[in-house]
N, C-alpha and C positions, 0 to 999 in steps of 0.2 A: 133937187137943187143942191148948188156946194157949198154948205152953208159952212166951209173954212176948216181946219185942224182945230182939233180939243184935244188930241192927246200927240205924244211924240218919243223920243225915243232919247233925244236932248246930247244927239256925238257931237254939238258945239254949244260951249258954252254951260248954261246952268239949265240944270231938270227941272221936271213939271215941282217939285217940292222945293225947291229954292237952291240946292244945292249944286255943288258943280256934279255931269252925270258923269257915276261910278257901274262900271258894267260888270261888277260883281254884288251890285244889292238893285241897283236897277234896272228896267225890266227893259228887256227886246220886243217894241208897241208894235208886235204883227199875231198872227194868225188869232183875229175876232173872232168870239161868235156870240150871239144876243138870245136874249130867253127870259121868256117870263116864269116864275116861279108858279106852285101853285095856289099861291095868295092872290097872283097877278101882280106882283112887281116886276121891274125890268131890270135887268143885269147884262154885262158885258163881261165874259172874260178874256185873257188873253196872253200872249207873254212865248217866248222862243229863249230856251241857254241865256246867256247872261245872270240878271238879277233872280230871275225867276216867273213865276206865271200868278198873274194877277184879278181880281177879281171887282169891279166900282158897281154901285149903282146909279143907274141909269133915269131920265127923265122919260118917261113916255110920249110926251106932247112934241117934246123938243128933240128927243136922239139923243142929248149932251149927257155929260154924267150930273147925276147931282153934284151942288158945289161940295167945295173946301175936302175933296176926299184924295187928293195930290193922283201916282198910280193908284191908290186903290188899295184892299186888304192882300195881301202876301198869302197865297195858298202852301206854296210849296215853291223849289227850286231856289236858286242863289251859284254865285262863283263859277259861272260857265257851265255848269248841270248840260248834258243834252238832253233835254227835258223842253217839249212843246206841241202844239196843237193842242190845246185843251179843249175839250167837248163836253156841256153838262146835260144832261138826262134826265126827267124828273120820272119814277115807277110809280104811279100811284094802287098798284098791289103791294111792292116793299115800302112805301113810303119814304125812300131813301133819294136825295140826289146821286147820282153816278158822276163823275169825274172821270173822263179819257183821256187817257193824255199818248204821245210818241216819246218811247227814250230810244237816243243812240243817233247816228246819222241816217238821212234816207239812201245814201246810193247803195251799190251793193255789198262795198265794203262794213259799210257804216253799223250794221248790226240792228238796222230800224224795227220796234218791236210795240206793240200796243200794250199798253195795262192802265186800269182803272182802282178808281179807290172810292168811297163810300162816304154823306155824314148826309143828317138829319134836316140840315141847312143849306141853303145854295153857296152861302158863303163859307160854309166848312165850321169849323176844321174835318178834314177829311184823312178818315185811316183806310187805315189796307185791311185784308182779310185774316193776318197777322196780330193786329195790334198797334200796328206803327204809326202814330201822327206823319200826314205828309211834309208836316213843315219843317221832318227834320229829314227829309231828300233833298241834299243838296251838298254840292262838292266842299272838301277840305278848303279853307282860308288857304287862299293863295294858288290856288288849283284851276286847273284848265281843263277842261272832260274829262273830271274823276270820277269813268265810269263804277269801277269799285265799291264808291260811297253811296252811290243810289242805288246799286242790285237790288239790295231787300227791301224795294220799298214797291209797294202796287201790285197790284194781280196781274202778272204779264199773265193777258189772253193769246195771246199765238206769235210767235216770230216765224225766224226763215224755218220750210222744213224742206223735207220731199217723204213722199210715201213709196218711193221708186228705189232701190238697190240701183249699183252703178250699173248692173246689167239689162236693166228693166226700163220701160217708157213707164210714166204717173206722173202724178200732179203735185204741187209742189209751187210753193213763195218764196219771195227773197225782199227781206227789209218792209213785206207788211205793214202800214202806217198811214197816219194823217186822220182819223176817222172824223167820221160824224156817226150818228144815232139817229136811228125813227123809230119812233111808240106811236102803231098805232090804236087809238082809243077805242076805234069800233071793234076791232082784233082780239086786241088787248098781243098783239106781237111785236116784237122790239126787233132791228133791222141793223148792222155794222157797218156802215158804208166806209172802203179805205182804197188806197190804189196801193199797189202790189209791184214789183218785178217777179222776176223770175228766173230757175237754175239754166243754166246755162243758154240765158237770152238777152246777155248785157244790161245796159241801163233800160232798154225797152217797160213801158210800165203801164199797166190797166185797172181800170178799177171796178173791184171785187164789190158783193152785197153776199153776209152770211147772216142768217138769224142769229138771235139771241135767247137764250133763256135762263131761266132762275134755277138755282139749285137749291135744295131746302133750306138751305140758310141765308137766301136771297141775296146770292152774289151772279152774277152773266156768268155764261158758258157758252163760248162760241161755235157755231155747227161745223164740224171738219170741211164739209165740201160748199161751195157757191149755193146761195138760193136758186134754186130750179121749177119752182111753184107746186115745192111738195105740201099735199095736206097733212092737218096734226092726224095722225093715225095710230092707235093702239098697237104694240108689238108686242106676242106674245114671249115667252123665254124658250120657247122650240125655235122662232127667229133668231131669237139673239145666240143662240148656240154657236158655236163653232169657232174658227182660225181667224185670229185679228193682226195688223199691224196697226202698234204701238207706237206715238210721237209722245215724246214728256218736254213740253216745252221749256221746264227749269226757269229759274230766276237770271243766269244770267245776260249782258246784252254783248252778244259776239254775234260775224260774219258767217261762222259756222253754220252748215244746214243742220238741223236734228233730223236723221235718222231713225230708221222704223226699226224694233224688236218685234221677235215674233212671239205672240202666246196664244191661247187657247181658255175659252169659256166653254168649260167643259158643261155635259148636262146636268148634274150633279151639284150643280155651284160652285165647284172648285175655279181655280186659273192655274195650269200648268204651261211650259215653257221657258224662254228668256225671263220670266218672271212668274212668280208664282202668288197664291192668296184665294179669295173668294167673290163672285157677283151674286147680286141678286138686285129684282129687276120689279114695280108696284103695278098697280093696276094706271097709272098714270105715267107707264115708262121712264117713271125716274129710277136712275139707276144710284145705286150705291154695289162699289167696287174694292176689296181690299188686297193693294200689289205688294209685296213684301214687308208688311206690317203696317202701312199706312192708308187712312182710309181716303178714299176721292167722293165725292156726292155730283152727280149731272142730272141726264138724259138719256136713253138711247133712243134711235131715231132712223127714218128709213129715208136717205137722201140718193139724190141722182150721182150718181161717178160717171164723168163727163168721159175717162180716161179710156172707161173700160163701155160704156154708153150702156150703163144697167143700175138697176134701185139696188140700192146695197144695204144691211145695217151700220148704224157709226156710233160711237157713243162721246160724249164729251163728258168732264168731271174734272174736279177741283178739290184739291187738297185742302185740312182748314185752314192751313198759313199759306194758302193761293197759289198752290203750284200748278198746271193746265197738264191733262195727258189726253190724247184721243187716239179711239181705236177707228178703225176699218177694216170690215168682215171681206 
């Protein structure tokens, strides 16, 4: 039933807090999503650019928020941030809520890119894999998508790439975004749902499903290729041997595709190539990788490549201050 507006966005007149609405502290009331914690409370978060992205709690009997809470607690964003879709995740292996959000625009200019951030609480405060409180991403006073001031903030998991040279057919995103999350409990697997574009096929847009997993320090790493209904399966390091192409997705948010380097996981645990360093690979296919002095921590993994229609090895891994690279053998 329509049991009426509770919240609003307030472009006439005065906001849910009493005040006339200011769309650089006030939030843009769209992309919802509801969840119980695992106390069993109810939460809504919410929030697109403008004020920022917001979080209330919610009545369970009724839908409404509980009273006297105006928007809600202020997670992160302000001053037009493109900062929005938030999505929260409760792991109860890390015991951590996850925080999703999209920065940047979705078309294919726009540089639409996913990263998450981490707290104890549903209602946060939520850091990065960095250090950074989220609630200091958010544009310069008086700023208009100052993408600059939010870079460093969040673990971007994957923007545009391609694994394709200009000469080559592969696979390949543009503006990646909007997610949701599935945990499932019998599993215990975590799921990335997002819609996607792609290089050279205009605004046209679908939507993707890639696993999720934990890296030793219980941050997502997202699986390079679409879920294909691969099982978890032990990879030996005579598998993982061999010629990789390289994506490092970086902290920035640009229209730019990232581009593949070529390297090599030699037997011996070296990396030679466009980049150089050491892998080594557990009895639980977690992989820890060191590329020109910096360490990553993930997975390696034996996924479907749609491109080439064959099981390939891939590996995903994450810098400590969250930077994403994935390989494909």
């Amino acid at each position: 039933k329509n049991k009426g507006i509770f919240l609003k966005s307030g472009m006439e007149g005065k906001s849910v807090d009493g005040t006339r609405y200011n769309a650089n502290v006030h939030p843009n009331v769209v992309d919802p999503q509801t969840f119980f914690d695992h106390k069993g409370k109810l939460w809504m978060v919410y929030g697109s650019y403008s004020g920022g992205i917001f979080i209330l709690e919610m009545n369970p009997k009724t839908g409404f928020p509980l009273p006297n809470q105006g928007y809600g607690k202020k997670l992160l964003g302000g001053n037009h941030s493109r900062i929005e879709g938030p999505y929260i995740s409760y792991n109860p292996e890390t015991k951590y809520y996850y925080l999703y959000l999209s920065f940047g625009g979705l078309d294919t200019a726009g540089g639409y890119h996913m990263r998450v951030a981490r707290s104890k609480n549903p209602d946060g405060p939520y850091y990065d894999a960095a250090g950074h409180n989220m609630l200091d991403a958010k544009g310069k006073d008086g700023s208009f998508f100052d993408d600059k001031a939010i870079e460093p903030y969040g673990v971007k998991l994957m923007g545009g790439y391609s694994f394709a040279s200009q000469s080559e057919k592969g696979t390949g995103y543009v503006s990646p975004g909007h997610n949701s999350v599935f945990y499932d409990g019998k599993t215990k697997r975590s799921y990335l749902i997002f819609h996607t574009r792609f290089p050279n096929r205009g605004e046209e847009h679908e939507v993707r499903v890639h696993r999720l997993y934990m890296n030793k320090d219980g941050w997502p790493v997202a699986a390079p290729y679409r879920y294909a209904g691969e099982p978890d399966t032990h990879i030996s390091a005579a598998a993982v041997s061999g010629t990789y192409k390289l994506i490092q997705h970086g902290k920035d948010i640009t229209a730019t595709i990232k581009t593949p380097k070529n390297i090599r996981l030699n037997n011996d645990g070296t990396i030679s190539g466009e980049m150089t360093g050491t892998w080594t690979i557990t009895d639980s296919s977690k992989a820890r990788i060191n590329l020109n002095g910096t360490n990553y921590d993930g997975v390696f993994l034996k996924e479907w490549d749609s491109a080439r229609e064959k099981e390939v090895v891939t590996f995903s891994v994450l810098s400590g201050d969250g930077e994403a690279v994935w390989g494909v053998k």
